[in-house]
C-alpha positions as CSV (number, residue, x, y, z in Angstrom):
1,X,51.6,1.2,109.9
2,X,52.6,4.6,111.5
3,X,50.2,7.3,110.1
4,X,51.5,10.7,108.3
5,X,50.6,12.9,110.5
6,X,51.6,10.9,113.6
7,X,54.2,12.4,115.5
8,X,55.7,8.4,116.2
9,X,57.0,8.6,112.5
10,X,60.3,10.7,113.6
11,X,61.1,7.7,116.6
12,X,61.0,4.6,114.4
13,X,59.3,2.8,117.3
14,X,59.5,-0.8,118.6
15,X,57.4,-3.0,120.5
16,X,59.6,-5.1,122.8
17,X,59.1,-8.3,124.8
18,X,56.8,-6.3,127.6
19,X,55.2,-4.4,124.7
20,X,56.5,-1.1,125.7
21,X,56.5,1.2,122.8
22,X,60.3,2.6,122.6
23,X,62.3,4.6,120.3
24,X,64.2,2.5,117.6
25,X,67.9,3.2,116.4
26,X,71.0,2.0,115.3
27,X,72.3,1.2,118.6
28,X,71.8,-2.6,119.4
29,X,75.0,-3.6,119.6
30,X,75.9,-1.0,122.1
31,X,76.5,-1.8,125.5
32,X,74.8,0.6,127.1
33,X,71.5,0.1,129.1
34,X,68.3,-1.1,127.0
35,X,66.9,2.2,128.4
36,X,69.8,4.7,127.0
37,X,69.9,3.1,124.1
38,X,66.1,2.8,123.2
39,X,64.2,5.1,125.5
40,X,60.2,4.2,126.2
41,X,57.9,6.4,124.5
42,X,55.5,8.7,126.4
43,X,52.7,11.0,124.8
44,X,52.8,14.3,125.4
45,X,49.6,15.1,127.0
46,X,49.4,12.5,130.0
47,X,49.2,12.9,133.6
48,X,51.4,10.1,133.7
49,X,54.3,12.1,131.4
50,X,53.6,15.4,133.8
51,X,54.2,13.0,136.8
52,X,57.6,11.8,135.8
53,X,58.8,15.3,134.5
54,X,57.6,16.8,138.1
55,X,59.7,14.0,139.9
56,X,62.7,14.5,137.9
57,X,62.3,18.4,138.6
58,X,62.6,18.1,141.8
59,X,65.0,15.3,142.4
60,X,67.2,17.8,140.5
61,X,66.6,20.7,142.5
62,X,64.3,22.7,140.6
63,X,66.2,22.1,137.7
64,X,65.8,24.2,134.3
65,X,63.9,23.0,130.9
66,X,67.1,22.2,129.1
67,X,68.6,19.9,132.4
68,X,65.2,18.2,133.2
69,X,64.6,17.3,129.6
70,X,68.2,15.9,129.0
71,X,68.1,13.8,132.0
72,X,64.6,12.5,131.4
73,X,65.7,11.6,128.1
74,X,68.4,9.0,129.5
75,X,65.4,6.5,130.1
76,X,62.1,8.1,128.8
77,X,61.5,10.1,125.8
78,X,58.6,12.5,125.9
79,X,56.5,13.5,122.5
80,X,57.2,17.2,122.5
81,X,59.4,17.3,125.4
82,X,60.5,20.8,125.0
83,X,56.9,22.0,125.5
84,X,56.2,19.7,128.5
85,X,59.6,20.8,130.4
86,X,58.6,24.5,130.1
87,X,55.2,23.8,131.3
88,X,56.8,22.0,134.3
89,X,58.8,24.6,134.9
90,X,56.4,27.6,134.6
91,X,54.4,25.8,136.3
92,X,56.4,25.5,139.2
93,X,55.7,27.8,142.3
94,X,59.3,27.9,143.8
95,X,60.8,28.6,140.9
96,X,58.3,31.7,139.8
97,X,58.8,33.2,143.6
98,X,62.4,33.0,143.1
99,X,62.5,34.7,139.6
100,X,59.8,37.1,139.5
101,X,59.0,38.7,136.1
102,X,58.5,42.5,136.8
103,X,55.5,44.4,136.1
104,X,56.0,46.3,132.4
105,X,54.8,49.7,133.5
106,X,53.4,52.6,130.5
107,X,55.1,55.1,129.2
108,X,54.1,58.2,130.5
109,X,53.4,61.4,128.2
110,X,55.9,63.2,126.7
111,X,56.6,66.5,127.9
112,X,55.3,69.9,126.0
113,X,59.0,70.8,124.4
114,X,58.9,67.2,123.2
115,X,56.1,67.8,120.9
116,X,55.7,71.8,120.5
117,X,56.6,73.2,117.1
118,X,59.7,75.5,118.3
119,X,62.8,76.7,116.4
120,X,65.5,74.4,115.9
121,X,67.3,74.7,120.2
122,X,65.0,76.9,121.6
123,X,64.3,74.3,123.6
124,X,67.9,72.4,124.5
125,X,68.7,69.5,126.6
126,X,72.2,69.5,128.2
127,X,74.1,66.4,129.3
128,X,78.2,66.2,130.0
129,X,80.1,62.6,129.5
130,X,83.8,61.2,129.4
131,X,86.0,62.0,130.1
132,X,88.5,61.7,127.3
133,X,92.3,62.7,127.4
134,X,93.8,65.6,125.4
135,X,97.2,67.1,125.3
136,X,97.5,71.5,125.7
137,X,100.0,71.4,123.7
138,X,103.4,69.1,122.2
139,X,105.4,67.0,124.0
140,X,103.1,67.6,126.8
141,X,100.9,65.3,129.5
142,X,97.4,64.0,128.8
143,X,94.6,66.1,130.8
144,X,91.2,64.8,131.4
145,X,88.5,66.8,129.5
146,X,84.9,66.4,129.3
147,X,82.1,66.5,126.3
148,X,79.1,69.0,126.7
149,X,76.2,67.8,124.7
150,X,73.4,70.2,123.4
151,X,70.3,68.0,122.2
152,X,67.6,70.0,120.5
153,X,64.3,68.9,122.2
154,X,62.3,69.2,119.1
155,X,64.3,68.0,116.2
156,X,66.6,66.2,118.1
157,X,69.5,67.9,116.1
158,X,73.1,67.9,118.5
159,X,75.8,70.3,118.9
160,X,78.9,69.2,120.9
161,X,81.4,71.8,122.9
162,X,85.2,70.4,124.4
163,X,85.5,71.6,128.2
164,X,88.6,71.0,130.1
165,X,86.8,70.4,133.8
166,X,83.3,70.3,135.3
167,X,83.7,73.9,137.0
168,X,80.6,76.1,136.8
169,X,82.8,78.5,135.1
170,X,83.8,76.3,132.5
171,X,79.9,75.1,131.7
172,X,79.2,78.6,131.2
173,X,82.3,79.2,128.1
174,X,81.0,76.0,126.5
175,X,77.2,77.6,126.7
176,X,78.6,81.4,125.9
177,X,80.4,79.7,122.5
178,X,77.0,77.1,121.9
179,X,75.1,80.8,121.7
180,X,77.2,82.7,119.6
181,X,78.4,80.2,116.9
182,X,74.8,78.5,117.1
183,X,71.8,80.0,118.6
184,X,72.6,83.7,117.4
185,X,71.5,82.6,113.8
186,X,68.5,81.3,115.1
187,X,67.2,82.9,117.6
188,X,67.4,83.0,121.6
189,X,67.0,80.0,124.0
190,X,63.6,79.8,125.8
191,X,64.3,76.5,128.0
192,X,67.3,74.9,128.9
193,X,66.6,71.1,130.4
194,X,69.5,69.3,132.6
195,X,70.2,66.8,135.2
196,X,70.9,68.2,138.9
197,X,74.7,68.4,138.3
198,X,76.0,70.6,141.0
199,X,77.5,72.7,138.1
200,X,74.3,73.3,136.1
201,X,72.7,74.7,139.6
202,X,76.1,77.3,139.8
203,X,75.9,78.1,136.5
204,X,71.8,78.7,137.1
205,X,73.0,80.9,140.1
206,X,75.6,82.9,138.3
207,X,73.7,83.4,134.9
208,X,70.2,84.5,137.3
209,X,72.5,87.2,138.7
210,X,73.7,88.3,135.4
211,X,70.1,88.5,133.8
212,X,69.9,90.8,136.9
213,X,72.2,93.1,136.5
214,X,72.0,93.6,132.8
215,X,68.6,94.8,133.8
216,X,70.0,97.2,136.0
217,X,69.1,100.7,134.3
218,X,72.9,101.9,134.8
219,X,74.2,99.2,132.7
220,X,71.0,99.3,130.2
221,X,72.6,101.8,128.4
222,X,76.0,99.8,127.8
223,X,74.6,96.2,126.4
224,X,71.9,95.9,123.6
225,X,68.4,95.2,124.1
226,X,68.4,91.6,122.7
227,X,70.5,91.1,125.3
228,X,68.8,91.9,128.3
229,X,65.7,90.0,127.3
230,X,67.7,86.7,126.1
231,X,66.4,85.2,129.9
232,X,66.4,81.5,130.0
233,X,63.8,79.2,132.0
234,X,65.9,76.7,133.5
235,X,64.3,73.2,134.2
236,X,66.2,70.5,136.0
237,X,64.7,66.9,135.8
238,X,63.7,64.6,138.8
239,X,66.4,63.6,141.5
240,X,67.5,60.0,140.6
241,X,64.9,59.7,137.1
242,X,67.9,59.2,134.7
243,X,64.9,58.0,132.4
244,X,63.4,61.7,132.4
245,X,66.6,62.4,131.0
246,X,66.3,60.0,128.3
247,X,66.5,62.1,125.0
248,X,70.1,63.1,125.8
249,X,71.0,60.2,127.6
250,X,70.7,58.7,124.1
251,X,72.6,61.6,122.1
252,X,75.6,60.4,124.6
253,X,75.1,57.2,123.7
254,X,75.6,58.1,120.0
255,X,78.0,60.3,120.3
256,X,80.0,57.2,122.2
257,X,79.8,55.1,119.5
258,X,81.3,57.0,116.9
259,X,84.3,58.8,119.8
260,X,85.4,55.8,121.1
261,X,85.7,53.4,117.7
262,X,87.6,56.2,116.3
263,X,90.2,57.0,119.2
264,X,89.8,54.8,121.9
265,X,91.9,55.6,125.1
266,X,94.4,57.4,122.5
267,X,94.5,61.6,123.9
268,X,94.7,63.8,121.1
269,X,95.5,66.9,121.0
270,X,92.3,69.9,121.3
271,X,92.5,70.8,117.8
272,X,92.2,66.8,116.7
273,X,89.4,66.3,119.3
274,X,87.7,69.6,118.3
275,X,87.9,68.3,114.7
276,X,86.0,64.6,115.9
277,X,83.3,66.9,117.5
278,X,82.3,68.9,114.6
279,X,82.6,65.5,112.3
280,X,80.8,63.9,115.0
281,X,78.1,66.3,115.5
282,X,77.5,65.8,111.5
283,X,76.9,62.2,111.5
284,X,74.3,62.2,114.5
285,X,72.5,65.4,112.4
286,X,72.5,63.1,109.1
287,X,70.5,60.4,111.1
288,X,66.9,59.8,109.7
289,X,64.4,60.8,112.3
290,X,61.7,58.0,110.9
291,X,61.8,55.0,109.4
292,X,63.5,54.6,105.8
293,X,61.4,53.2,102.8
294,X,62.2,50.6,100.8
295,X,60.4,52.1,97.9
296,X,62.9,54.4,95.0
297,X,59.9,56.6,94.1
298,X,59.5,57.8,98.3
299,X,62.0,60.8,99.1
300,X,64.8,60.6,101.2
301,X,64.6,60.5,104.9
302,X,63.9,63.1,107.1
303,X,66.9,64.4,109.1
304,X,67.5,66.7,112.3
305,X,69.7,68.6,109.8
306,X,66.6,69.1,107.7
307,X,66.0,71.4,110.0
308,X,69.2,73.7,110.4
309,X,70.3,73.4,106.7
310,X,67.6,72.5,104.5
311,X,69.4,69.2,103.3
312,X,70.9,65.7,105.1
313,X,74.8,67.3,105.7
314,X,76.6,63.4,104.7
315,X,74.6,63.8,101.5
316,X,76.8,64.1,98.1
317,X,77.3,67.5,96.5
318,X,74.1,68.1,93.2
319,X,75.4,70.8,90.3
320,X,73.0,73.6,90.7
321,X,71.5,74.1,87.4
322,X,69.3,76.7,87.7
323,X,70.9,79.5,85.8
324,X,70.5,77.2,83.0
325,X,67.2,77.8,81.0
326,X,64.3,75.0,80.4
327,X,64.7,74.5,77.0
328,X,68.5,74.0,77.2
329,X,68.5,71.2,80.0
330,X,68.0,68.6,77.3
331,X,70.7,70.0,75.5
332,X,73.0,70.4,78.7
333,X,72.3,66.8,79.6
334,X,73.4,65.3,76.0
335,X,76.9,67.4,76.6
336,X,77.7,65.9,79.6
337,X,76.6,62.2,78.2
338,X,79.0,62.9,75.3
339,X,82.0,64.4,77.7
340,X,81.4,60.6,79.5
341,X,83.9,58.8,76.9
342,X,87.0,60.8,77.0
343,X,88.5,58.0,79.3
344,X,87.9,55.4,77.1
345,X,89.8,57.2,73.9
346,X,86.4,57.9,71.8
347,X,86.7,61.1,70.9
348,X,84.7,63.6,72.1
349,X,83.0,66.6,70.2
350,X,84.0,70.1,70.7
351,X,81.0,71.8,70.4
352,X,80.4,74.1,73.2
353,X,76.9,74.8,75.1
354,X,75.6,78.1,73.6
């Protein structure tokens, strides 16, 4: 009698004629070998079971868990031979010099404009991807253009500008319209953060002698002050450390995603792919920065949009109801619960709110 909690009860095992315990079955009148057809038994802690895995491990060239334990179990059949294979395995010097697990290195600290309470892109992160294919204009040929990202370093909010090419000159349109239709709301830019592009160091070069000669006191009396002290401390990230980069590297992800389900390799025209941006560029704001509750009582998520508009910008439209007065809410509410039925052919009362 097989106890319970022996793990023999799932075999239906045998005794034979050299009272070898072997796994019983439905396949005696096969005419396969008495070993394929009822394999001997083996426990799963014995030197004995670790000896024949080993052999079969090597006869088979270092083979891996699921080939060792498939061809072992063509004449023996190992209690818990899924364990025991990966043991042999592990176990196995050749096979852990010639696939090395790495060495899982810490994060380092994030930098001070990760975690320093700043305005909403004072502190900006630039990154360019594509390049995707519009058309100037009807019935003409596809040009390549190119996506300049602006990832806020704080609230991780993004703004996205279309640039036809990769020329310093261009760069420095995209950044001239981020700064008016953006950052002039909200303030100047303290620190601009950027890969080594060749383009971000001309546009370094051309906007440093700029800054220079709007100091110049023959010009001071032409341009406004804001302007001459909007100065921006460029920083450019580590030669060949994508991951230093990895806040925008991760808006361009994103913004991927959404660009390339909508069109593909289709090219659009500027208007069309200026449309995606902005449309774009409101999904990735709506994203939650932290972890949504599961709870209806908690509020709703908090969003980089938060942060420029006051509210989540994919959120649906709520009546303002604050010229109404306190005590005629109640009554407000009943109107609109009685205006509900109109559809339905009840009729509906005409009173009015007073």
């Amino acid at each position: 009698m097989i106890p319970l909690k022996s793990p023999l009860r799932w075999v239906n095992p045998y005794l034979d004629e050299d009272e070898i315990l072997r796994v019983g079955g439905r396949l005696k009148q096969s005419d396969e070998s008495e070993d394929t057809k009822h394999p001997a038994v083996l426990p799963a802690r014995h030197q004995f079971t670790r000896l024949v895995l080993l052999h079969y491990h090597l006869r088979l060239l270092h083979a891996g868990p699921q080939l060792l334990l498939s061809t072992v179990r063509l004449r023996f059949w190992p209690l818990g031979g899924r364990n025991v294979a990966r043991h042999i395995v592990h176990q196995c010097k050749k096979c852990f010099r010639a696939k090395p697990h790495p060495v899982q290195q810490f994060m380092g600290d994030l930098p001070a404009a990760r975690v320093t309470v700043a305005r909403p892109f004072s502190k900006t992160g630039i990154d360019y991807f594509g390049p995707v294919y519009v058309r100037p204009g009807p019935r003409r040929a596809a040009v390549k253009a190119y996506i300049c990202l602006f990832v806020c370093l704080c609230t991780k909010a993004v703004h996205l500008e279309l640039v036809t090419g990769l020329s310093t000159e261009r760069f420095i349109q995209a950044l001239t319209r981020f700064v008016s239709r953006f950052v002039s709301r909200r303030g100047p830019i303290t620190e601009l953060w950027s890969d080594n592009g060749t383009n971000f160091f001309g546009a370094r070069n051309k906007l440093r002698e700029l800054f220079i000669l709007l100091r110049d006191k023959n010009h001071q009396e032409k341009i406004t002050t804001e302007r001459v002290n909007q100065d921006i401390r460029w920083i450019f990230r580590s030669p060949s450390g994508p991951h230093f980069g990895g806040l925008w590297e991760a808006a361009v992800r994103s913004a991927k995603h959404h660009i390339l389900r909508v069109l593909g390799n289709e090219p659009v025209s500027i208007e069309d792919m200026n449309t995606l941006l902005v449309q774009v560029e409101g999904c990735l704001n709506s994203r939650p920065l932290t972890a949504m509750s599961d709870d209806p009582n908690d509020l709703e998520p908090l969003t980089p949009a938060h942060f420029l508009v006051g509210s989540s910008l994919k959120g649906l439209p709520v009546e303002d109801l604050s010229d109404v007065p306190v005590k005629r809410l109640n009554h407000y509410q009943q109107l609109q619960q009685k205006q509900k039925p109109v559809e339905a052919g009840i009729p509906v009362s005409t009173a009015k709110p007073y």
